[in-house]
Each structure stands twice: as C-alpha cells, then as structure tokens.
C-alpha positions as CSV (number, residue, x, y, z in Angstrom):
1,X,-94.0,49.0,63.0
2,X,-93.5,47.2,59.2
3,X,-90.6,50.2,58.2
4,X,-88.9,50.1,61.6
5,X,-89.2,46.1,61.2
6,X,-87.4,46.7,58.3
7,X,-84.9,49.2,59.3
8,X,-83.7,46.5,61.9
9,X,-83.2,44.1,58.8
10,X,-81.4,46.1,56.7
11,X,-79.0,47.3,59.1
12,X,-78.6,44.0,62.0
13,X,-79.5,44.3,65.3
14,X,-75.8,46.1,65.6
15,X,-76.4,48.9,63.5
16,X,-76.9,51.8,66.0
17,X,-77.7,54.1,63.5
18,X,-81.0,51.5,61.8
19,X,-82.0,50.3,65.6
20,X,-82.4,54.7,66.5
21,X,-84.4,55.1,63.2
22,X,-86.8,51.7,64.0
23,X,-86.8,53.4,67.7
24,X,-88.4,56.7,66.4
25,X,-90.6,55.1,63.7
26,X,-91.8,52.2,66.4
27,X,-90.8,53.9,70.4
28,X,-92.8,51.4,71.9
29,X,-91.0,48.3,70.9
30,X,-89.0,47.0,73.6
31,X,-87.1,44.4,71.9
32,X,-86.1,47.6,69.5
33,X,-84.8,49.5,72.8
34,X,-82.8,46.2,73.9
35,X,-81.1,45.4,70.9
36,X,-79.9,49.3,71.1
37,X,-78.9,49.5,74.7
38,X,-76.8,45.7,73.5
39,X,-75.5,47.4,70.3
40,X,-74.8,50.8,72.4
41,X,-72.7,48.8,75.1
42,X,-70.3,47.1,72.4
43,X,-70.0,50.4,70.9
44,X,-68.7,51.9,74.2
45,X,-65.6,49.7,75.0
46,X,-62.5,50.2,73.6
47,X,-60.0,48.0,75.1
48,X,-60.6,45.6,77.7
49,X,-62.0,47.8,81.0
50,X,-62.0,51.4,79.6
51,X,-65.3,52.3,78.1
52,X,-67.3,55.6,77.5
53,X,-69.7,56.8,80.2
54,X,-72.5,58.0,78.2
55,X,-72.7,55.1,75.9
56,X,-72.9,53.0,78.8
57,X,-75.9,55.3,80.5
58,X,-77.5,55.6,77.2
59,X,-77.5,51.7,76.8
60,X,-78.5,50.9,80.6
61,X,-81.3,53.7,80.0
62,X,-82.3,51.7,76.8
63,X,-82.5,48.2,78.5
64,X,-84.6,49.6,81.4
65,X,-87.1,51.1,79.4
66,X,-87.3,47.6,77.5
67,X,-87.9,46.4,80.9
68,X,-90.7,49.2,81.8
69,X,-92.6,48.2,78.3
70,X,-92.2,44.5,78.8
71,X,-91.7,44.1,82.7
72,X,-92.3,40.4,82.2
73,X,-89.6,39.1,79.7
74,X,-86.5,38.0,81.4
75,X,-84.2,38.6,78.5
76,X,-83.8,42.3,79.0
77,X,-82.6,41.9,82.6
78,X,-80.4,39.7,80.8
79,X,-79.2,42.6,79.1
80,X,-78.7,44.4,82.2
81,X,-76.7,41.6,83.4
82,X,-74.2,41.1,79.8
83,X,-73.7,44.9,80.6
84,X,-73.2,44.5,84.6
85,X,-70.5,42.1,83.6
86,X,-68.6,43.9,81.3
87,X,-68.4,46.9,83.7
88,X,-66.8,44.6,86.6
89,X,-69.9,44.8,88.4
90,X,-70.6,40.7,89.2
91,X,-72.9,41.6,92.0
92,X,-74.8,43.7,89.8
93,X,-74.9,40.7,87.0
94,X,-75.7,38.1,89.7
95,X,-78.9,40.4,90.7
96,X,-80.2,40.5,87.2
97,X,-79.8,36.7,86.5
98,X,-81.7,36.3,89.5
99,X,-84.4,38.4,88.1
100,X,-83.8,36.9,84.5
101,X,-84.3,33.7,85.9
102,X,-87.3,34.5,88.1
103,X,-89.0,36.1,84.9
104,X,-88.0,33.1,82.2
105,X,-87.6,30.1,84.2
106,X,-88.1,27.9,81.7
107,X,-85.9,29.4,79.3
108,X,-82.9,26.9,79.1
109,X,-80.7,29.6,77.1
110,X,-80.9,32.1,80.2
111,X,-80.1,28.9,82.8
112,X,-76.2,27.8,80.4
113,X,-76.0,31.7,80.2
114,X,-75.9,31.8,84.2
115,X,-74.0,28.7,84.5
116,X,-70.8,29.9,82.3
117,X,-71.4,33.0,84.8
118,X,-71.1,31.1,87.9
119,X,-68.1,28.5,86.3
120,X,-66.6,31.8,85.3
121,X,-66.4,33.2,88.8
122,X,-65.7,30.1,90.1
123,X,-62.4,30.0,88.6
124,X,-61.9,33.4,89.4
125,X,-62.1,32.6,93.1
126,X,-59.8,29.3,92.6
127,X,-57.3,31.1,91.3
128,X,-57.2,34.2,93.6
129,X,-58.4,32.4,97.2
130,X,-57.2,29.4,96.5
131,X,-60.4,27.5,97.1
132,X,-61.4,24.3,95.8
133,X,-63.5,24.6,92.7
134,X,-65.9,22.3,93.4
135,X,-67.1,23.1,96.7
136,X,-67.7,26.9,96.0
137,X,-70.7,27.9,96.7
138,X,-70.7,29.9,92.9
139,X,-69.6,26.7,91.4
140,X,-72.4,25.0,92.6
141,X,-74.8,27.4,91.7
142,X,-73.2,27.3,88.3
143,X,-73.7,23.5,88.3
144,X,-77.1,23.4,89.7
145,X,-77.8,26.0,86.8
146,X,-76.5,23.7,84.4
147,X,-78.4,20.7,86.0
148,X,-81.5,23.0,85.3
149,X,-81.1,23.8,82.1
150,X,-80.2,20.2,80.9
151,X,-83.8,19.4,82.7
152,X,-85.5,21.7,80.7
153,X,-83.7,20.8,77.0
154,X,-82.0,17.5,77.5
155,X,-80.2,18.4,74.1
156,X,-77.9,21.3,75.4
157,X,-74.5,21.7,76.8
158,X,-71.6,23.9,77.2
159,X,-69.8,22.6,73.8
160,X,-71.0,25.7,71.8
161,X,-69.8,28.5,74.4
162,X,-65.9,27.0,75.2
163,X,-65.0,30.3,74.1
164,X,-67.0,32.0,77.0
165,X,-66.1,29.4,79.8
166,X,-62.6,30.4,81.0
167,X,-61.6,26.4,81.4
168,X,-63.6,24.5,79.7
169,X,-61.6,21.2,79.5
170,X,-60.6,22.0,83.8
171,X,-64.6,22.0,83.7
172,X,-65.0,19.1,81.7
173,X,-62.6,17.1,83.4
174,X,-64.4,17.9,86.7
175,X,-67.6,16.9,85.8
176,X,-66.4,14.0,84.6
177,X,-64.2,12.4,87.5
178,X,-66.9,13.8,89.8
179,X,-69.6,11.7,88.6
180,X,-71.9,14.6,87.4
181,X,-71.1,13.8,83.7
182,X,-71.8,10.2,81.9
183,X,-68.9,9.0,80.4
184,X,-68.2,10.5,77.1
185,X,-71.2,13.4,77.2
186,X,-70.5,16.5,76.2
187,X,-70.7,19.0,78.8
C-alpha cells in the first residue's frame, strides 16, 4: 500500500499510467480504482460529445468495482454520476446522486454538487419548454438540495462553481427577488 501511496503522489490522481501501477501494487484500494475510472473518463473525450468506447467501459468498470470494495461511500456513485453526465445520460446521473446522496447524506459537497445538477437542467428545460424556472420540479429539487447543504455547512455556496452553473447571476438574481436569499449573501 506505502509504494502505490506513493505512485499516486508522484504522478496526481490524473496520471493514468501511476494510478494502473498503484492499482497492481495495492488492487484492493477503491479510492485507487475511482481516481482511475475519473482519470480514464477525461482521457476519453475529445471534443464536446464524441468520446472512446472503451475508455469509457474501462472507467465505468473501474468506479463499480470502487463501489463493490467500498459499497458504503457515496462518492464513487458520484463518479458514476460525473461520468453519466458527460455521456448525455441525466437519468442515469440523477439515479446515482440519488444513491450518492442516500450513501453520504451528510456530506454538504455531494448536496451543492447535485444542486448545480438540478439548476443546470433546470435551465435546460426553460430554455427548450419554455417553462418557468422556478416552478420546475428540477429547480426545486436543485434548491431544496442547496437548502440542505447550506443546513449542513452554513459556510458554503455556489460562488466557487459559477463556472459549472450555466447562469449563475439568472440564479442569483432569482434567489434573491424570490426571497430564498438574504440580501447581499452569496449564493
């Protein structure tokens, strides 16, 4: 476990080629198997939807065997969820926030995480249906989300990940005029 420890910190948890060698010299470690299947799904897009198939297995293999040595942690359905989403699958990434979620609910990280989902879609469906933002259903799942996670660590909001939310000052505006934000707070 001490060399591939050290493999993994020489080499980042992006280097595919240090996380494989920690994965031989510690195959039990799931946190090893997650950063690969991560590190394996950046690796296999090039451009924005076209990606290569066996990476993609080879990383979703990786993350469920995570899963099988550590069945209890939420963040490696979280990995099945980063990677559900960058395939187009939202279902898919709904399903394993759910399960993130179920696993880690105290984890405020996993609750801002599925709240930029939920915002994300959100505005998705506004702009496509037409619908008004704030009554969605997936908008107020997001918020609720974001309500949660605020419980939890009164300290965080959605200031670090404007480059994840696809309208952060619409969202910000929002909250504001709707009452859900104070005056002046940072989202």
């Amino acid at each position: 476990p001490y060399l591939a420890l050290k493999e993994v910190q020489k080499g980042g948890k992006n280097s595919l080629q240090n996380l494989e060698r920690a994965i031989r010299l510690d195959p039990l470690n799931a946190d090893y198997l997650f950063w690969y299947g991560l590190a394996l799904s950046e690796s296999a897009f090039y451009g924005r939807r076209h990606y290569n198939q066996g990476e993609i297995k080879k990383a979703r293999q990786a993350m469920e065997s995570a899963i099988a040595l550590n069945p209890n942690s939420g963040k490696y359905e979280y990995g099945l969820s980063v990677l559900s989403q960058k395939m187009g699958d939202f279902e898919a990434a709904e399903n394993y926030f759910q399960k993130t979620l179920a696993k880690d609910p105290c984890n405020p990280f996993f609750h801002i995480y599925y709240a930029i989902f939920c915002f994300n879609q959100a505005f998705v469906e506004n702009v496509l249906y037409e619908r008004d933002i704030i009554g969605s259903p997936t908008f107020q799942k997001g918020l609720a989300a974001y309500q949660q996670a605020k419980k939890i660590l009164p300290s965080i909001n959605l200031a670090p990940y404007k480059s994840y939310l696809a309208g952060y000052d619409k969202l910000n505006s929002l909250l504001h005029d709707r009452g859900f934000l104070e005056p002046n707070a940072l989202l």
